[in-house]
Structures are given as structure tokens and as C-alpha cells.
SERORO-836315 format. One line per 5 residues: number of its first residue (from 0); their letters; for each residue x, y, z of C-alpha. Coordinates in steps of 0.001 Angstrom, whole numbers. Each point is the difference from the previous one (the first is absolute). Layout:
% residues N
NUM	a	X:Y:Z ~ ...
% end
This chain:
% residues 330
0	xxxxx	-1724:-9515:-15492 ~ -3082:470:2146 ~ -577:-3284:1697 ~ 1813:-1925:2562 ~ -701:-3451:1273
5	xxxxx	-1720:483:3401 ~ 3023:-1884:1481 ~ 2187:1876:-1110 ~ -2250:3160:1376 ~ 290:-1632:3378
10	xxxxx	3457:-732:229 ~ 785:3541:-675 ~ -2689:1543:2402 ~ 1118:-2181:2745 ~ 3755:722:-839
15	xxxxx	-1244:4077:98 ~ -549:-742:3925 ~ 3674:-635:873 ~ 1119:2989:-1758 ~ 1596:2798:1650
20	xxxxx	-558:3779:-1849 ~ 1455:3534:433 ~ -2026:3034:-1461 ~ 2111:2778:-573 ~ -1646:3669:-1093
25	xxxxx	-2238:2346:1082 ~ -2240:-561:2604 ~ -3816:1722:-247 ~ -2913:384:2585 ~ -3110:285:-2033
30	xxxxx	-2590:1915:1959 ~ -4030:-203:-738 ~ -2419:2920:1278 ~ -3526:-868:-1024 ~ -3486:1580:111
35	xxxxx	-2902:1250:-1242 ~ -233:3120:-2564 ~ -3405:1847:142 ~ 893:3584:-489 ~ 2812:2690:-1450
40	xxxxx	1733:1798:2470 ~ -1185:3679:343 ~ 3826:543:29 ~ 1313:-1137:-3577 ~ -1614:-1660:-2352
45	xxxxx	1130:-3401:1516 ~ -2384:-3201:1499 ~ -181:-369:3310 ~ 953:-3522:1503 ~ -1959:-668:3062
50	xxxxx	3061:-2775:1725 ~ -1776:-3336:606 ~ 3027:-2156:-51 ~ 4005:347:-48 ~ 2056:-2909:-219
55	xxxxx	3833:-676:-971 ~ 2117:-2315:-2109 ~ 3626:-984:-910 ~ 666:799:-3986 ~ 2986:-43:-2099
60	xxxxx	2639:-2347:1072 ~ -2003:-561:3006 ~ -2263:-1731:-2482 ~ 2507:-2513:-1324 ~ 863:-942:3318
65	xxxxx	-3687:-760:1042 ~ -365:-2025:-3295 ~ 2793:-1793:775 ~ -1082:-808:3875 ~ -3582:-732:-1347
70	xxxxx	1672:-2911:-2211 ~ 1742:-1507:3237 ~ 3384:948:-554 ~ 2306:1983:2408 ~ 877:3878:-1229
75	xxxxx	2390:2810:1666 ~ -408:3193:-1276 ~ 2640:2885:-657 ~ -691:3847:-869 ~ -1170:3396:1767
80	xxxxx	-2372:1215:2687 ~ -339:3526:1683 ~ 360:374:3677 ~ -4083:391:184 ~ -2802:-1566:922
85	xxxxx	-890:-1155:-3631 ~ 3647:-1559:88 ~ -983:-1957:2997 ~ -4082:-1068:-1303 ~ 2420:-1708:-3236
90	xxxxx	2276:-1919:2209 ~ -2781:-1113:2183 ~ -1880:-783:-2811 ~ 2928:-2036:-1994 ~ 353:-1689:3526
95	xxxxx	-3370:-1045:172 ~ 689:-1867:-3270 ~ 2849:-1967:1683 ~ 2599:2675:-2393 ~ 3085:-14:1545
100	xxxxx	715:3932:715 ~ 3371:796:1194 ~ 1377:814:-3264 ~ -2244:3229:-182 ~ 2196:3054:512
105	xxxxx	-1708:2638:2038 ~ 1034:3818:-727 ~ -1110:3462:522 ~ 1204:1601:-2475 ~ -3511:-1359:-2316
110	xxxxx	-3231:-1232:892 ~ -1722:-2884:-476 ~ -1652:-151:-3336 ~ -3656:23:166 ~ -2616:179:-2479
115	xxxxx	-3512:1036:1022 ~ -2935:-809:-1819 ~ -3426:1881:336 ~ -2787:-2197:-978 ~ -3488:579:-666
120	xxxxx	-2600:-2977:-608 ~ 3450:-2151:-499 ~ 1212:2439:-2468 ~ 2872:2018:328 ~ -41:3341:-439
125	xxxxx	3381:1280:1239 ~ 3088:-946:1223 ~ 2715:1866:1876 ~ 3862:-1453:-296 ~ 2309:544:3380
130	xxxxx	3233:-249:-1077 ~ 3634:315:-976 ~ 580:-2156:-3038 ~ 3492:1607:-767 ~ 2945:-2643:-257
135	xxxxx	1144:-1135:3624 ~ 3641:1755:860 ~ 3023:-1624:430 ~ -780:-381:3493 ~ -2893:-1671:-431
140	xxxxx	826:-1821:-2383 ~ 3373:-1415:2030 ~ -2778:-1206:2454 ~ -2064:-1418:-2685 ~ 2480:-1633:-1086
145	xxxxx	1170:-1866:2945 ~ -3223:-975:703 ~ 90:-1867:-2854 ~ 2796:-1452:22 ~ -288:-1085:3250
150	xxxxx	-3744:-2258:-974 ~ 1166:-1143:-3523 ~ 1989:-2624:1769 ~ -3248:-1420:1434 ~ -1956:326:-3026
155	xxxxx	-1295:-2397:-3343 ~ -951:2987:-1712 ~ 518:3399:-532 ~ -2765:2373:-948 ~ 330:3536:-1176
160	xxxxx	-3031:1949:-48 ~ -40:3587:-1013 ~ -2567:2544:79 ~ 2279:3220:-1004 ~ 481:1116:3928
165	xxxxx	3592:184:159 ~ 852:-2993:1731 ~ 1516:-2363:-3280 ~ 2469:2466:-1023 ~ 2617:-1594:-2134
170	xxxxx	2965:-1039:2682 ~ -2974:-1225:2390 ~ -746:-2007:-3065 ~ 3467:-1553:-1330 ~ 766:-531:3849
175	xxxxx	-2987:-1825:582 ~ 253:-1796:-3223 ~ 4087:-1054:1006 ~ -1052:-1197:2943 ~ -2712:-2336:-1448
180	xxxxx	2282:-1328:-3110 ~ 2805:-420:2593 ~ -2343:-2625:2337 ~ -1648:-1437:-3551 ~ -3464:796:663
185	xxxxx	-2387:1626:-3062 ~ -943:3970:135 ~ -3509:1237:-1399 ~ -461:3327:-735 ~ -2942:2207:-873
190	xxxxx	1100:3118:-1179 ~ -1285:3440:-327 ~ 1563:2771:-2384 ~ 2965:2074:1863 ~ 1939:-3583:743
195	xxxxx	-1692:-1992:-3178 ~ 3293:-769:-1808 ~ 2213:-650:3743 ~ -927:-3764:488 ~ 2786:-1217:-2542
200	xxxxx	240:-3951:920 ~ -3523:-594:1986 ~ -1740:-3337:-431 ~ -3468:1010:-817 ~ -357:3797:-1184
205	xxxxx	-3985:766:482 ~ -1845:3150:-1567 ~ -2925:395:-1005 ~ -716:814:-3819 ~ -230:4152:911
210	xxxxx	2939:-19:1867 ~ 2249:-1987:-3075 ~ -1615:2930:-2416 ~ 959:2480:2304 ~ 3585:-1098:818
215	xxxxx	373:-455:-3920 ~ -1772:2669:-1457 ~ -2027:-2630:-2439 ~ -2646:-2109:-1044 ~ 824:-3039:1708
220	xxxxx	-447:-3876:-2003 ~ -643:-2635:2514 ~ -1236:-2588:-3161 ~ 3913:519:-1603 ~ 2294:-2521:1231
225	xxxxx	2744:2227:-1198 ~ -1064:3382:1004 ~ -53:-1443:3003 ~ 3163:-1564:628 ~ 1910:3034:-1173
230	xxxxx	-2025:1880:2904 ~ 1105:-2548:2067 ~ 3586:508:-868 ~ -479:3921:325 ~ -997:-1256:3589
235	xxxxx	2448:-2119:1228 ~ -2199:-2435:1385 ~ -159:-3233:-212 ~ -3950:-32:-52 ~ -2191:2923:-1116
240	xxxxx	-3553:-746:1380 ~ -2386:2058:-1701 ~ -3283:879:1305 ~ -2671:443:-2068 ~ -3226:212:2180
245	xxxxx	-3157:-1364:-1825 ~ 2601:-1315:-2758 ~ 1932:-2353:2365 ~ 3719:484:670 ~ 3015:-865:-2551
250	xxxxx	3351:-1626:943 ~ 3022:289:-1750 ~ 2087:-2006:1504 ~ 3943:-521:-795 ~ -17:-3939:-215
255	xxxxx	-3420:-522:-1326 ~ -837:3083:-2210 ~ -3455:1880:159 ~ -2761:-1960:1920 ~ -3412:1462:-785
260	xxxxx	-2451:-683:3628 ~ -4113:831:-968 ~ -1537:2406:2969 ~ -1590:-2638:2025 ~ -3052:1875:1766
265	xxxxx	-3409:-404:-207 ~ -1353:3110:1371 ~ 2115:3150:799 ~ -1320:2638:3166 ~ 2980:1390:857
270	xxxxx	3544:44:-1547 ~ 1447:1648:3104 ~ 3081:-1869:1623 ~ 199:-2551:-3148 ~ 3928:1051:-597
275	xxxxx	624:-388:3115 ~ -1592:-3504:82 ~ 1759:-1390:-3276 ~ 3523:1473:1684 ~ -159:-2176:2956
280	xxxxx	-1260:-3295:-2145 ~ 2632:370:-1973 ~ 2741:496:2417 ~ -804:-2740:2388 ~ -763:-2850:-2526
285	xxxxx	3188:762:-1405 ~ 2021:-337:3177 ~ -2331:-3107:466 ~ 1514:-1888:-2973 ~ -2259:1309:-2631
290	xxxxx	746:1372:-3273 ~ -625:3148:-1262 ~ -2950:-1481:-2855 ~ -949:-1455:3180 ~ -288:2848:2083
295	xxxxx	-1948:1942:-2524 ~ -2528:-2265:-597 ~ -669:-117:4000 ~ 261:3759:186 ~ -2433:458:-2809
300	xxxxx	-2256:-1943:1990 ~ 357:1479:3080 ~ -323:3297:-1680 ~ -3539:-1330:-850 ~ -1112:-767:3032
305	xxxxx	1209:3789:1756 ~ -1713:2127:-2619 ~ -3428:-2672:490 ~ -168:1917:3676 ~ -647:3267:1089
310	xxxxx	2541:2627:539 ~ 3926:-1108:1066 ~ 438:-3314:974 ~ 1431:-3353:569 ~ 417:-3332:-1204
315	xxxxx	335:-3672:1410 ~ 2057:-2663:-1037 ~ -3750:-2184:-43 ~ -1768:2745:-2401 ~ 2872:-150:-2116
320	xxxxx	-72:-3983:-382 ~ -3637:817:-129 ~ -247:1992:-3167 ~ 2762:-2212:-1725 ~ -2491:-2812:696
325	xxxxx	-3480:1615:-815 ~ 1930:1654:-3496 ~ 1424:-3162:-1412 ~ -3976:-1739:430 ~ -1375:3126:-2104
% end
């Protein structure tokens, strides 16, 4: 299944508008030091970056939450921020994006994460990580978890996005996942190794192809219908999207079996951010009515339109509708 009648395309992308997200998992400030690199410091054997430019910009689950804003639906967001200024540049930038904020929990006892890139001529040349990506303890986690709990009643969706920093540790994880099945509304989660196999019951289940060989320890076989659907029992899920990058993504799905989606783009600059894009499709045109053949065919082509510009960025609901248009005339 790659096509959809452009009807149908616009029901869904209106429907996305009305639909009300939470993001829960670690939140990232991404900072950018650029410059110019004409000479090796006398010091070490190390360019020298003459600053030009510094700039800053949400990452992570911050990421999710600005792809879901960008697509005109309401999000809330849930996880962990230092008591430091970086903690305060991501809530005023999630705030500039209309995020609803409250659910962060502020603490002292680990920093914001931050990850600084040095560039040179737009290429990076080194990055430094400021963090604490140990689990969350039980005290932060009891806050966590009441943050969620208390949004999940006002929510269509529930998104779990984890970048190994400690906040989805496994009883954030089956609380936040209770609390969704409880109120009826379908949970997306893309994984990352220490929690892979915690997400027993999810609706859409949404690695990438490293990440399944990783979590498995094998070659993985997107093309077999049955290798497939035994992974997806291994799982738990009721969908395993699987994302392929220039190969498309494959869907094996529990009522419909394995659904294979072509990559849709044309031209490919940056693949930065194209997870995070495909995890907020699919969770909001599923809470908009769609299926999940449905929402893979929509993420796939939103997928194609993020990695067609430059560095991390966003999608509309028009560009979407736009590429589903312009790719069924070629």
C-alpha cells in the first residue's frame, strides 16, 4: 500500500488538527557553535574555530513535540530538566512552539542534557555531551509518573520517545502505558536498547532497522511476512513499524499482516530528525481515525519531505498533502 485517495489524505490531515498529544521521554537542547577553521592550534594538534555564529535547538522528545505542533495539533510534554539555564532555554523554547510545559519536572540532582556541536564550514567536527543519562530514581520517577498520569486524561495519543537518558525506565513506562489503555487512547513508542523489550501491549512499536538488529542480535528480514510476525509477537505490539531509510518502512501489523510502504523521496540532504517526524505522523493520524497502513503511508511521506531539507526540521499538514499529490502524478 503506497497510495491513498487525496480525500482520504485530507480527511485525515484535517482530523490531525483536533488531536491532542503527550510526548513522554527525554528532553534534549541541541546546541550549534560555528566558525571558520584556518589554522592548528600551537597548543595540540587541534583546528582552531574562529566563533561566527551560536545558535540553540530543542532535540529528542522535544522534537516530537515540535513535529506534532508544526502539524496543528495540541501536545503536552512530560520528562526531565535541570535546575539551569539550559533547562529554562528548552521550556522557553517548547513554549514558543505553543508545547504545553508543566509536565516537565525540574531537579538538581542532574543537568539538563545538552549536546554541543563544533562546526566548521557546516561540518562538524566535535561534539561534547552534558549529561546524566543514568535511569531516573524512584523519586523521580514518582514525579514522572504523576505527571503523566495527570495529562493522559486530556490526551488522543500517547507518545513514548526514548533516547537512552534515563527518563523511560520500565515502571515510568507500564504506568504511562496503564494510564493510556485505561482512557482507550493508542501508545507509540520508539525505542532505544536498555528498555527495547518493556513496551509489551503498545499500538505502534517504531525502530529503525539498526536498532531491531541490535535488540535481537540478527540479521533482520523486513521482505518475510513470517519472520516478521514472529518479531512482532517477541514484541508485544500490536504494530511493528519498521524503518528502513532509503528502503521505505515495513508494517506488520496484527489485523492486516506485513504492509510493504516504497521510500517516497526524491532527493535526500539531510536524514536528521526523520524518526522523529514519522513518530508524530503516526501517532496523531491514528488518534485521528486512521489506520495503521494508513498512517505509514502518510509517515513515509512526510519522512520524504524532512530529509528533502537541511538539517532538523519540520513538517506541515499542506507539504504532506503536497507530496501525496505531486507522487501519485509521477
Amino acid at each position: 500500500m503506497d497510495t491513498m485517495t487525496p480525500d482520504r489524505v485530507d480527511e485525515l490531515l484535517d482530523a490531525v488538527a483536533n488531536v491532542r498529544a503527550l510526548v513522554v521521554g527525554d528532553l534534549i537542547l541541541d546546541r550549534y557553535v560555528s566558525g571558520v577553521v584556518d589554522r592548528v592550534s600551537p597548543e595540540a594538534p587541534v583546528p582552531v574555530v574562529r566563533v561566527e555564529q551560536e545558535s540553540s535547538a530543542i532535540g529528542g522528545a522535544c522534537n516530537v513535540a515540535a513535529n506534532v505542533t508544526a502539524l496543528g495539533a495540541s501536545c503536552a510534554v512530560v520528562g526531565c530538566a535541570g535546575q539551569d539555564a539550559a533547562g529554562e532555554t528548552l521550556k522557553a523554547e517548547l513554549e514558543m512552539l505553543a508545547v504545553e510545559t508543566e509536565g516537565i519536572v525540574f531537579t538538581d540532582t542532574r543537568p539538563t542534557t545538552v549536546k554541543t556541536r563544533g562546526l566548521a564550514k557546516r561540518q562538524q567536527i566535535v561534539r561534547f555531551d552534558h549529561e546524566v543519562d543514568a535511569d531516573v530514581d524512584e523519586s523521580l520517577a514518582a514525579d514522572l509518573i504523576e505527571a503523566v498520569t495527570t495529562r493522559v486524561s486530556a490526551a488522543d495519543v500517547l507518545i513514548m520517545e526514548d533516547y537512552n537518558k534515563g527518563v523511560l525506565v520500565p515502571v515510568v513506562i507500564a504506568s504511562a502505558m496503564d494510564a493510556a489503555n485505561a482512557r482507550g487512547v493508542p501508545t507509540v513508542a520508539d525505542p532505544k536498547r536498555r528498555n527495547f523489550f518493556e513496551y509489551g501491549g503498545v499500538t505502534v512499536f517504531k525502530p529503525n532497522a539498526k536498532e531491531l538488529e541490535d535488540a535481537l542480535g540478527e540479521f533482520i528480514h523486513p521482505e518475510d511476512a513470517a519472520w516478521m510476525e514472529a518479531t512482532r509477537r517477541r514484541l508485544r505490539c500490536d504494530n511493528l513499524l519498521l524503518t528502513l531509510g532509503e528502503q521505505g518502512v515495513a508494517l506488520q501489523s496484527r489485523e492486516v499482516g506485513l504492509v510493504r510502504v516504497a521510500t517516497a523521496a526524491r532527493a535526500v540532504y539531510d536524514v536528521s530528525g526523520a524518526g522523529d517526524t514519522v513518530t508524530a505522523v503516526v501517532a496523531l493520524v491514528l488518534a485521528a481515525g486512521g489506520s495503521a497502513p494508513e498512517a505509514a503511508v502518510l509517515a513515509n511521506h512526510a519522512a520524504a519531505v524532512e530529509v528533502g531539507k537541511a538539517g532538523v526540521a519540520t513538517v506541515s499538514r499542506a507539504e504532506i498533502a503536497g507530496h501525496v499529490l505531486a507522487h501519485a502524478k509521477s
